[in-house]
Each structure stands twice: as C-alpha cells, then as structure tokens.
mmCIF file of the N, C-alpha and C atoms, coordinates in Angstrom:
data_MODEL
# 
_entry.id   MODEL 
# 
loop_
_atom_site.group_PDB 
_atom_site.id 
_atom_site.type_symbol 
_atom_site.label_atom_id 
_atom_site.label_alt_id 
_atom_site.label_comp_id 
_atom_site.label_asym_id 
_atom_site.label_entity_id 
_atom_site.label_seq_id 
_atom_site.pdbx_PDB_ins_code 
_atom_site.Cartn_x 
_atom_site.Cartn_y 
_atom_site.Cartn_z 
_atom_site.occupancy 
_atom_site.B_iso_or_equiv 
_atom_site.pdbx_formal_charge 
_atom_site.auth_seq_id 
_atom_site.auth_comp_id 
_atom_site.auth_asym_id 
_atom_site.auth_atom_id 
_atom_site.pdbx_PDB_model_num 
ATOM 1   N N  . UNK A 1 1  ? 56.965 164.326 115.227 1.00 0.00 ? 1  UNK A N  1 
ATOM 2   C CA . UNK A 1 1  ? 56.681 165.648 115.788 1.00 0.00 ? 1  UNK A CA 1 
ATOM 3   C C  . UNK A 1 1  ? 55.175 165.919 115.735 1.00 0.00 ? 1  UNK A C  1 
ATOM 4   N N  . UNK A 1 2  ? 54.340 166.399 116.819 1.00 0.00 ? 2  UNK A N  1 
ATOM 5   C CA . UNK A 1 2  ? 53.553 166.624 116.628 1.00 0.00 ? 2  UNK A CA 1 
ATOM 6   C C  . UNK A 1 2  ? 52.653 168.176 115.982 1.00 0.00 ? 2  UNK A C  1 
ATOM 7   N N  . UNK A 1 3  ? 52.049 168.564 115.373 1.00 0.00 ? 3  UNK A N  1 
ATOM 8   C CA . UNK A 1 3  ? 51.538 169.857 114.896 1.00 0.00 ? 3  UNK A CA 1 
ATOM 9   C C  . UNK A 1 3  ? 51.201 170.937 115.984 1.00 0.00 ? 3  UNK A C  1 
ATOM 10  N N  . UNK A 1 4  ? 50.916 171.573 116.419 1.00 0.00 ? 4  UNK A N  1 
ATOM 11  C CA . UNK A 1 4  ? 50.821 172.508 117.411 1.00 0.00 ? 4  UNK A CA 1 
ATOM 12  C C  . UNK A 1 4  ? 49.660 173.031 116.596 1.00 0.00 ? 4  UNK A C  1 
ATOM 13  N N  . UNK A 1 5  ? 48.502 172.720 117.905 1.00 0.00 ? 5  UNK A N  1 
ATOM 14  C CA . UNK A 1 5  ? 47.259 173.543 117.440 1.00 0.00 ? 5  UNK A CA 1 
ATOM 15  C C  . UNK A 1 5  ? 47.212 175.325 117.608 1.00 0.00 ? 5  UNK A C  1 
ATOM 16  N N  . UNK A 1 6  ? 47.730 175.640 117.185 1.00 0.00 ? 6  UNK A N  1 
ATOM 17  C CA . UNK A 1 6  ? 47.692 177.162 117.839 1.00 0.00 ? 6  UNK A CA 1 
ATOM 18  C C  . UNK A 1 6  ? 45.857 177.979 117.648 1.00 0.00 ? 6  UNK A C  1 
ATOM 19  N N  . UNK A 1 7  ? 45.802 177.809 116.496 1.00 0.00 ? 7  UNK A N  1 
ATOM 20  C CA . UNK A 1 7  ? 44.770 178.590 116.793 1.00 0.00 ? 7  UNK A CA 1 
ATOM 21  C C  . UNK A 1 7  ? 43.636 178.299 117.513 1.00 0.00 ? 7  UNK A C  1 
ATOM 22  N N  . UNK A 1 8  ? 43.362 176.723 117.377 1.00 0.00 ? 8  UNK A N  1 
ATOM 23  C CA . UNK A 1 8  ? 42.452 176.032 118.846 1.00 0.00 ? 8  UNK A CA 1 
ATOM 24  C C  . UNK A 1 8  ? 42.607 176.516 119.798 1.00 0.00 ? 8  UNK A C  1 
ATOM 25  N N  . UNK A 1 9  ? 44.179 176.360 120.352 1.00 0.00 ? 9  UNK A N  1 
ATOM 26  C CA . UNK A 1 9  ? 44.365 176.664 121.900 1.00 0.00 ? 9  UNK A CA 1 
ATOM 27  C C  . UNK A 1 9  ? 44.627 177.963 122.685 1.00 0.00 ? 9  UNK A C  1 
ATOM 28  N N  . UNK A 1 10 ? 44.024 178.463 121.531 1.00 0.00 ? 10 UNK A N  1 
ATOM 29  C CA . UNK A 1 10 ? 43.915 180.561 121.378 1.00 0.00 ? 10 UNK A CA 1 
ATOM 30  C C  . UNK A 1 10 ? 42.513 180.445 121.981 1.00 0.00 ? 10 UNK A C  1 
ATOM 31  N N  . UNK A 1 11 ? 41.333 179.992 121.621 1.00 0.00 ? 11 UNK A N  1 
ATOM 32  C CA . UNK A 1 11 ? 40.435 179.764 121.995 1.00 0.00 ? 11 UNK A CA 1 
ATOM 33  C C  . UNK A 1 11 ? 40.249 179.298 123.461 1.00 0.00 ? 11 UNK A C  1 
ATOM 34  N N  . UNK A 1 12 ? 41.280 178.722 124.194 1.00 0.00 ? 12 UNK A N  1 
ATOM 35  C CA . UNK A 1 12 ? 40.929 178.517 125.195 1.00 0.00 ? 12 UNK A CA 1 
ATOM 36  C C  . UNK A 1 12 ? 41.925 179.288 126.028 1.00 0.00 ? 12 UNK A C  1 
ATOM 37  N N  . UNK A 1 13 ? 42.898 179.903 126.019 1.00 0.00 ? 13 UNK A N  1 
ATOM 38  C CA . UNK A 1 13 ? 44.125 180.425 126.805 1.00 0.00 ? 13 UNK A CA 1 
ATOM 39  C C  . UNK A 1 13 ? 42.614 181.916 127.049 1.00 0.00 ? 13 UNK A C  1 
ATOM 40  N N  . UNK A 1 14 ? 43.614 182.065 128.886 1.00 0.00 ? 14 UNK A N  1 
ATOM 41  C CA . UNK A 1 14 ? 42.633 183.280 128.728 1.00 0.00 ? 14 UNK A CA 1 
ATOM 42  C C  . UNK A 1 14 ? 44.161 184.054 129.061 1.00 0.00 ? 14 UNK A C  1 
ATOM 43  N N  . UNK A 1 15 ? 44.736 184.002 128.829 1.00 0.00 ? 15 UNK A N  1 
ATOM 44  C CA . UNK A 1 15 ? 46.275 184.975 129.145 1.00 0.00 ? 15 UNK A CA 1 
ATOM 45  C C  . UNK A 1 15 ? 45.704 186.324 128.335 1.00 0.00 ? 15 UNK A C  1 
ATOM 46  N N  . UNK A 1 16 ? 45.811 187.460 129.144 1.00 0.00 ? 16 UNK A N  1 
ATOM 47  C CA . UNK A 1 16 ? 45.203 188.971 128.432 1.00 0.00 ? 16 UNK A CA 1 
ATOM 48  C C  . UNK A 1 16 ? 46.387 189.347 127.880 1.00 0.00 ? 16 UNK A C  1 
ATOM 49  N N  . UNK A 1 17 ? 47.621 188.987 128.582 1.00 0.00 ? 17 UNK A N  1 
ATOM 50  C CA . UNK A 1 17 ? 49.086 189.692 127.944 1.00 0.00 ? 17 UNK A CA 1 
ATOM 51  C C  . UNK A 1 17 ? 49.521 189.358 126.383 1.00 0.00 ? 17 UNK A C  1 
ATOM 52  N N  . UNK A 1 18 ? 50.071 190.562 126.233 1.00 0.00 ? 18 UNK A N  1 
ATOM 53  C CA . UNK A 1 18 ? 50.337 190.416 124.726 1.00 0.00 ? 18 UNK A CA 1 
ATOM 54  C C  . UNK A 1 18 ? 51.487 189.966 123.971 1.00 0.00 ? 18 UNK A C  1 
ATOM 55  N N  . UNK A 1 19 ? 51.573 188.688 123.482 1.00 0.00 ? 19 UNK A N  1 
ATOM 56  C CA . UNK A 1 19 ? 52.791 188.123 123.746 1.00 0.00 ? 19 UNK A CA 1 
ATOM 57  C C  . UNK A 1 19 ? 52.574 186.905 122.320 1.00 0.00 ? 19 UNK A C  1 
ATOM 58  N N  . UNK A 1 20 ? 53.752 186.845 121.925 1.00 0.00 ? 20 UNK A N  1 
ATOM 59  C CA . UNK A 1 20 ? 53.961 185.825 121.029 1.00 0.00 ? 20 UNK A CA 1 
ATOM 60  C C  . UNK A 1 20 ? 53.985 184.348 121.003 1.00 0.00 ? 20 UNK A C  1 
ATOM 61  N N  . UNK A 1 21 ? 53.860 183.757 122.384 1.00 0.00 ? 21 UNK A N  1 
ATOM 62  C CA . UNK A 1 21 ? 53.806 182.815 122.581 1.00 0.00 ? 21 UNK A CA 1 
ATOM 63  C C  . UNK A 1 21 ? 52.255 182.232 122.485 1.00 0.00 ? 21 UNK A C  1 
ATOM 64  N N  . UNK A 1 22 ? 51.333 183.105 122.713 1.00 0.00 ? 22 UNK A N  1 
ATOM 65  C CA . UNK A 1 22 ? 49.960 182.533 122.623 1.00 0.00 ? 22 UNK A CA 1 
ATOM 66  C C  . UNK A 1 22 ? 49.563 181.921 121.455 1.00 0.00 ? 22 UNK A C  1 
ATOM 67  N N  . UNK A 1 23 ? 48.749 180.815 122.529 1.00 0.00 ? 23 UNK A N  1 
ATOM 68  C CA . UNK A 1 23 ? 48.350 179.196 121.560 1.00 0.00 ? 23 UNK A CA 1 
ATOM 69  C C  . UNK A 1 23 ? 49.354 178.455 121.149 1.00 0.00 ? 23 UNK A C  1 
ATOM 70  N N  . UNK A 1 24 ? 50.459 178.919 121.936 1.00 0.00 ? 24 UNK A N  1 
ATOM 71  C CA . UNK A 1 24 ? 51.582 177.529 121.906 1.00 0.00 ? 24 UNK A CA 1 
ATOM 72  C C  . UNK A 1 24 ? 52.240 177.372 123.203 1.00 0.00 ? 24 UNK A C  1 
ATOM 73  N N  . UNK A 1 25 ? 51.459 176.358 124.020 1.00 0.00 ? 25 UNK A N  1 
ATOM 74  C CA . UNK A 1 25 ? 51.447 175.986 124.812 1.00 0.00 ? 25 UNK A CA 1 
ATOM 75  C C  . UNK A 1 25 ? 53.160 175.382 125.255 1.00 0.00 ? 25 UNK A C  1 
ATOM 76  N N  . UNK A 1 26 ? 53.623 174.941 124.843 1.00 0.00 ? 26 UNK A N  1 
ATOM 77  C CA . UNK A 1 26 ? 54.546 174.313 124.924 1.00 0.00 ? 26 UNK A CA 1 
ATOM 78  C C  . UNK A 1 26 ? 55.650 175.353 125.273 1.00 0.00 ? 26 UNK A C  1 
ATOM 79  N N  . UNK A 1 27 ? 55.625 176.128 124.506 1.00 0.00 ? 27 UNK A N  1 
ATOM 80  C CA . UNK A 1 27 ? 56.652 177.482 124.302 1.00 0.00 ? 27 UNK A CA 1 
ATOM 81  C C  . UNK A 1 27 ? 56.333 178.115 125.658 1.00 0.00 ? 27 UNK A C  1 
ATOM 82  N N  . UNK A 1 28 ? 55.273 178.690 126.206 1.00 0.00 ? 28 UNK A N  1 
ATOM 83  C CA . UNK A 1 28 ? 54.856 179.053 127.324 1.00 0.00 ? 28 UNK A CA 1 
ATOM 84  C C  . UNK A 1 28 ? 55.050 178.545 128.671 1.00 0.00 ? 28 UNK A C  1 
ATOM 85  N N  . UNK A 1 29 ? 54.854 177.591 128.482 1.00 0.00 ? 29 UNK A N  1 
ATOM 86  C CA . UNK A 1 29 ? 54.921 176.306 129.513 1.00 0.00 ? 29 UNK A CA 1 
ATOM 87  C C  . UNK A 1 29 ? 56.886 176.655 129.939 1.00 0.00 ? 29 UNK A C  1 
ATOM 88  N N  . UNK A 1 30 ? 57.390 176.555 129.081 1.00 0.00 ? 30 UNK A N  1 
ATOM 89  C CA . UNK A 1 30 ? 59.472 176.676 129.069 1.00 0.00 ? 30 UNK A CA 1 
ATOM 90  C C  . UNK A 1 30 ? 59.449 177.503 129.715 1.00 0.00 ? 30 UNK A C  1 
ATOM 91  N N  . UNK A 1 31 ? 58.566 179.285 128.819 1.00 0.00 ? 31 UNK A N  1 
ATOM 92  C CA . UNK A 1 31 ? 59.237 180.249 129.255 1.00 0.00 ? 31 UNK A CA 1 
ATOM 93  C C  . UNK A 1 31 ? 58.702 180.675 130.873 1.00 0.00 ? 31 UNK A C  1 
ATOM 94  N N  . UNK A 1 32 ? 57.714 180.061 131.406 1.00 0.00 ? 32 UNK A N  1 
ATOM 95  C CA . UNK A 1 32 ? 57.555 180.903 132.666 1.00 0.00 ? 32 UNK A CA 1 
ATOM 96  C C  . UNK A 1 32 ? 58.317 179.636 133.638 1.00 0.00 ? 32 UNK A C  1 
ATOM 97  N N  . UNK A 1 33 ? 58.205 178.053 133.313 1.00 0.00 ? 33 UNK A N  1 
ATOM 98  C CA . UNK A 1 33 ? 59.225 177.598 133.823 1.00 0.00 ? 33 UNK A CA 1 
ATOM 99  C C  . UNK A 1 33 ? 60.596 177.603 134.365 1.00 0.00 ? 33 UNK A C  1 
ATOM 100 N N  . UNK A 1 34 ? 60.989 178.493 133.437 1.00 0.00 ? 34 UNK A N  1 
ATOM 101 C CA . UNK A 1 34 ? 62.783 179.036 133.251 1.00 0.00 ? 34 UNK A CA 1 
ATOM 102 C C  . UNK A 1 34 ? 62.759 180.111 134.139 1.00 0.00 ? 34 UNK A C  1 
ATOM 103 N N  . UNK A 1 35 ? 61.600 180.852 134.769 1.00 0.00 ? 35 UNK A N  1 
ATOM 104 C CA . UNK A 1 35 ? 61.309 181.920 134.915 1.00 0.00 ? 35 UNK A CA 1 
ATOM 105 C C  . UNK A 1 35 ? 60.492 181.530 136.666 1.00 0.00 ? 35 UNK A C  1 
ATOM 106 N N  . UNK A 1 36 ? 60.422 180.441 137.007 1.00 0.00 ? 36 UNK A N  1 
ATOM 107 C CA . UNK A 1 36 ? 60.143 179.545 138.139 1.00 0.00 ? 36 UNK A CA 1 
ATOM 108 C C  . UNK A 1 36 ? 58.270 180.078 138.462 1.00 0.00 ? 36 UNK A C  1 
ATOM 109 N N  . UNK A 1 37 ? 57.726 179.963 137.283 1.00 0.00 ? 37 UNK A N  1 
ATOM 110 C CA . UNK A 1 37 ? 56.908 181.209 137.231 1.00 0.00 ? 37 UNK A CA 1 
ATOM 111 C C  . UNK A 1 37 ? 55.556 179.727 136.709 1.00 0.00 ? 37 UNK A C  1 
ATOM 112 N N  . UNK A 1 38 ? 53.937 180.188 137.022 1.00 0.00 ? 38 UNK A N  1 
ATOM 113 C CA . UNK A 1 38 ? 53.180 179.401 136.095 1.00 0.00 ? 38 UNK A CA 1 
ATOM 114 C C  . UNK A 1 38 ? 52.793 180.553 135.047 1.00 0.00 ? 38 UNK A C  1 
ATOM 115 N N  . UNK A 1 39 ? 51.964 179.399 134.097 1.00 0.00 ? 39 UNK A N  1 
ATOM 116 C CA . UNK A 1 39 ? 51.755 180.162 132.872 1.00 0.00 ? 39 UNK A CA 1 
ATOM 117 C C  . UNK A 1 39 ? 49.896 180.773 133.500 1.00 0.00 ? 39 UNK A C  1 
ATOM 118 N N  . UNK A 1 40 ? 49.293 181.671 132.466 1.00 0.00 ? 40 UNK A N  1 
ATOM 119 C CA . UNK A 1 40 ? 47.930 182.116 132.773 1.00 0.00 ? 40 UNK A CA 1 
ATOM 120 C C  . UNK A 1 40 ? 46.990 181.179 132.952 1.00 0.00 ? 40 UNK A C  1 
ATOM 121 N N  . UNK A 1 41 ? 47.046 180.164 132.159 1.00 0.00 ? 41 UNK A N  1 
ATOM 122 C CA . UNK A 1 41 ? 46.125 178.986 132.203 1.00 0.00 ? 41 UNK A CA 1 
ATOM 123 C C  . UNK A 1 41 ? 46.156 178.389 133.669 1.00 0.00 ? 41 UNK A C  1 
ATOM 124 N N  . UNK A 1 42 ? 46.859 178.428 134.606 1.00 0.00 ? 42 UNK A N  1 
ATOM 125 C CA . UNK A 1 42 ? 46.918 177.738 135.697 1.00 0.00 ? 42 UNK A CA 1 
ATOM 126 C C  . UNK A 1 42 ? 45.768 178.999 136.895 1.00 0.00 ? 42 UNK A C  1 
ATOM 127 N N  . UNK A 1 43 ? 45.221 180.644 136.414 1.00 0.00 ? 43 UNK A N  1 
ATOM 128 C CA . UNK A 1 43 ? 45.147 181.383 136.819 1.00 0.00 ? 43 UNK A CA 1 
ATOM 129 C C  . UNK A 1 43 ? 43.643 181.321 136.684 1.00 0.00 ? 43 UNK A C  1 
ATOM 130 N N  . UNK A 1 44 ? 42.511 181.559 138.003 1.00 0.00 ? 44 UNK A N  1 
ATOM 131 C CA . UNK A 1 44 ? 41.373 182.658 137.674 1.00 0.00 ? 44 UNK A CA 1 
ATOM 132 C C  . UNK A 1 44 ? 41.328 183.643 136.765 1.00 0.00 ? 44 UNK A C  1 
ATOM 133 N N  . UNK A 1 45 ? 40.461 183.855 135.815 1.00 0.00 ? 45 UNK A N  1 
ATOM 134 C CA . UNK A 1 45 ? 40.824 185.399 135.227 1.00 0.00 ? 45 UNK A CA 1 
ATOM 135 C C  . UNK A 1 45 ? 40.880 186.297 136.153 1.00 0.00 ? 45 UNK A C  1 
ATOM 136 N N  . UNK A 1 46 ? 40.347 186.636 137.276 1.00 0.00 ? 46 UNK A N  1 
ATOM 137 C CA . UNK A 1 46 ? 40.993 187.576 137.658 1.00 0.00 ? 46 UNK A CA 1 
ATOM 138 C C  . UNK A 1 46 ? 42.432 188.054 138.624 1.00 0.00 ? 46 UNK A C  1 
ATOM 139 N N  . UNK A 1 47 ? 42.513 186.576 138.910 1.00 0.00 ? 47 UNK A N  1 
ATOM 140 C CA . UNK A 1 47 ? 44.066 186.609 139.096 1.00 0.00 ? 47 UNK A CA 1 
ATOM 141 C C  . UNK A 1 47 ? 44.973 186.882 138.037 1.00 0.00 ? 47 UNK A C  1 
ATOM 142 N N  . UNK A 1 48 ? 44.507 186.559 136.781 1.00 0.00 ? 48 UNK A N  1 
ATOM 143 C CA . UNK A 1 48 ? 45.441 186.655 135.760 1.00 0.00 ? 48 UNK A CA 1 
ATOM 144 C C  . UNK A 1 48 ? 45.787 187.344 135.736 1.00 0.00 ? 48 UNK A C  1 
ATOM 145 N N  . UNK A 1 49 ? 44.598 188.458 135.347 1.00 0.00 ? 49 UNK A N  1 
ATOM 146 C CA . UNK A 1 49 ? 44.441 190.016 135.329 1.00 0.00 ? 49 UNK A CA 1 
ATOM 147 C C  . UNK A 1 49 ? 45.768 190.593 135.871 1.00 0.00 ? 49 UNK A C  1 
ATOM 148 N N  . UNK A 1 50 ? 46.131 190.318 136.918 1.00 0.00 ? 50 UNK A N  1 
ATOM 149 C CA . UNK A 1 50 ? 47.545 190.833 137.649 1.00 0.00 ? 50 UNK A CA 1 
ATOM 150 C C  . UNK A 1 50 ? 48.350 190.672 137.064 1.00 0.00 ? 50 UNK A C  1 
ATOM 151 N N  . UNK A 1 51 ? 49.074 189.753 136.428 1.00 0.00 ? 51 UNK A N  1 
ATOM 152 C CA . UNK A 1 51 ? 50.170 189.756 135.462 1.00 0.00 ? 51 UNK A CA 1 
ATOM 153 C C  . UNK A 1 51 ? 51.047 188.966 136.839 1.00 0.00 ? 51 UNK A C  1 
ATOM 154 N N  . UNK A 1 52 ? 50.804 188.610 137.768 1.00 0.00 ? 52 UNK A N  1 
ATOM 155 C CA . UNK A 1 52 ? 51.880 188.015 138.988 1.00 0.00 ? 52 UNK A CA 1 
ATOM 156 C C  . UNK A 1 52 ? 51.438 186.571 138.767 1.00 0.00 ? 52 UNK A C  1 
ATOM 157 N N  . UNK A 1 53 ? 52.449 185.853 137.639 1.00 0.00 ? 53 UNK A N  1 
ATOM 158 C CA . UNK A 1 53 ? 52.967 184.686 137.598 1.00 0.00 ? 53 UNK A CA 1 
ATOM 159 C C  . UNK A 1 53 ? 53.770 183.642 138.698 1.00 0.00 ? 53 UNK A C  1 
ATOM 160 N N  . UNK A 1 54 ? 53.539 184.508 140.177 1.00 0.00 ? 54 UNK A N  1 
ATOM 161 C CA . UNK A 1 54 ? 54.268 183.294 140.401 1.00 0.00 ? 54 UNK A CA 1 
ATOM 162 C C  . UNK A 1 54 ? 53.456 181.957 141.268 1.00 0.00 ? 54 UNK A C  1 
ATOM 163 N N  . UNK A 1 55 ? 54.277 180.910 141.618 1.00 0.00 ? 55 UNK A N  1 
ATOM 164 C CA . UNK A 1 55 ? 54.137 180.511 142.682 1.00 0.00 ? 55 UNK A CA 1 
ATOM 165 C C  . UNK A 1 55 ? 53.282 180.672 143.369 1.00 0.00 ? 55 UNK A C  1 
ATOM 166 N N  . UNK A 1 56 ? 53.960 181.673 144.464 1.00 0.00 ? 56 UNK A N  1 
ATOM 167 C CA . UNK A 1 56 ? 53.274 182.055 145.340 1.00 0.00 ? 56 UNK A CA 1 
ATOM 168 C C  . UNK A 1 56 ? 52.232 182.784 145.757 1.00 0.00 ? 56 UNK A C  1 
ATOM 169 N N  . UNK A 1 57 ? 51.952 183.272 144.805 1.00 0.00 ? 57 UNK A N  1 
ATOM 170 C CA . UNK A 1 57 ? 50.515 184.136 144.308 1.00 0.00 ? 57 UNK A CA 1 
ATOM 171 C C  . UNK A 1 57 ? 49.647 182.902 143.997 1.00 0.00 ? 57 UNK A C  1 
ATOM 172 N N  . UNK A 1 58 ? 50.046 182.243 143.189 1.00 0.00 ? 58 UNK A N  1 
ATOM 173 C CA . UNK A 1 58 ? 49.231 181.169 142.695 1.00 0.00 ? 58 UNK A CA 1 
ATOM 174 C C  . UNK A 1 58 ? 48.565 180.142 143.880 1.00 0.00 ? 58 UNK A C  1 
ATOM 175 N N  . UNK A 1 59 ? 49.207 180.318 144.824 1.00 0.00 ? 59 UNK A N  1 
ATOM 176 C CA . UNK A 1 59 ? 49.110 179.341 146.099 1.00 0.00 ? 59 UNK A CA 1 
ATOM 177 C C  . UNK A 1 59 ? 47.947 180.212 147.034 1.00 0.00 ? 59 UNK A C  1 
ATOM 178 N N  . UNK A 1 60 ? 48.462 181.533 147.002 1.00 0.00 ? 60 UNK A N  1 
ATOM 179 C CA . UNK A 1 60 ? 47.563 182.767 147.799 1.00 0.00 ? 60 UNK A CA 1 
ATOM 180 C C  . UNK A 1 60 ? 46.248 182.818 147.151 1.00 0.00 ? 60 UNK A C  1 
ATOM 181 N N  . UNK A 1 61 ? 46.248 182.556 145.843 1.00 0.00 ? 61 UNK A N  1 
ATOM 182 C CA . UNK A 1 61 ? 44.679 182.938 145.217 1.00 0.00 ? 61 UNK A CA 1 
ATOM 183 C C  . UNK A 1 61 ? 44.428 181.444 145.684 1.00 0.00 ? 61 UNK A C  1 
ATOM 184 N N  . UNK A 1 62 ? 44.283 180.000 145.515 1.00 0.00 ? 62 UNK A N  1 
ATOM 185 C CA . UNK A 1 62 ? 43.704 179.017 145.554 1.00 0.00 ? 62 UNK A CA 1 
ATOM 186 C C  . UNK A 1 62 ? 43.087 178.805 146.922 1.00 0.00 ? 62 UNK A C  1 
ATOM 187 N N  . UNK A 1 63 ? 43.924 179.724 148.041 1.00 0.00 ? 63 UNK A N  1 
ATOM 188 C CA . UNK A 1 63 ? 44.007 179.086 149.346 1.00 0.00 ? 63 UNK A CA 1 
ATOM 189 C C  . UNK A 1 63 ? 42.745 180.215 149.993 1.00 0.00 ? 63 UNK A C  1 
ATOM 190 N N  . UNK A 1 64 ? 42.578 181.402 149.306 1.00 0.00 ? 64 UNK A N  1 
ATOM 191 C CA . UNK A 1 64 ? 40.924 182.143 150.029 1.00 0.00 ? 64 UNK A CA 1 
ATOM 192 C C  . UNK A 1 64 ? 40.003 181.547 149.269 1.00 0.00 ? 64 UNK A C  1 
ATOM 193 N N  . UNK A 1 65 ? 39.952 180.381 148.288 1.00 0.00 ? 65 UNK A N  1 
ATOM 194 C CA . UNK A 1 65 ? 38.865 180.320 147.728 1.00 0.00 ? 65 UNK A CA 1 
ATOM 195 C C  . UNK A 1 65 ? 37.739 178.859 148.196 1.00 0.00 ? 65 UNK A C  1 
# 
C-alpha cells in the first residue's frame, strides 16, 4: 500500500471547495468519477471558481482558450 501524501498534495490542489477529501487525490479522483464529473485539478482557477465539475464545462473552458 502506498502512503498518501496529503499534506504535499494540499499544496498543490487549487480546489477552493470545502471538503474532506482534499490532498487525497485518490478519494477525489472516485468521487467526481462516480459522479461522471472531473476533479478541480483538471480546472483553470477560474473555472474552478464555478464549482461546475463537469465534462462539459471542462471541454467549453479549454476550447475559447
């Protein structure tokens, strides 16, 4: 099993939402999966900013830039 860096990867997540999963990547990664959703890390901050995890947002911000 490997250790889960959490507090390293706190340092780099820019997710603003307040949530228990931060700096465990793995856990995050499931839950917006399950949820057909990406996680913040895949996001501009200011796309993040929106809180609209999906898809298709994610496709809309990459594609004016």
């Amino acid at each position: 099993m490997v250790d889960c860096k959490k507090e390293q990867n706190k340092t780099i997540c820019n997710c603003s939402y307040s949530c228990g999963r931060k700096g465990m990547c793995c856990e995050c990664l499931h839950y917006h999966r399950k949820r057909g959703e990406l996680p913040a890390c895949y996001f501009p901050d200011d796309a993040e900013r929106t809180y609209d995890r999906s898809i298709e947002y994610f496709i809309e911000t990459f594609q004016k830039r």
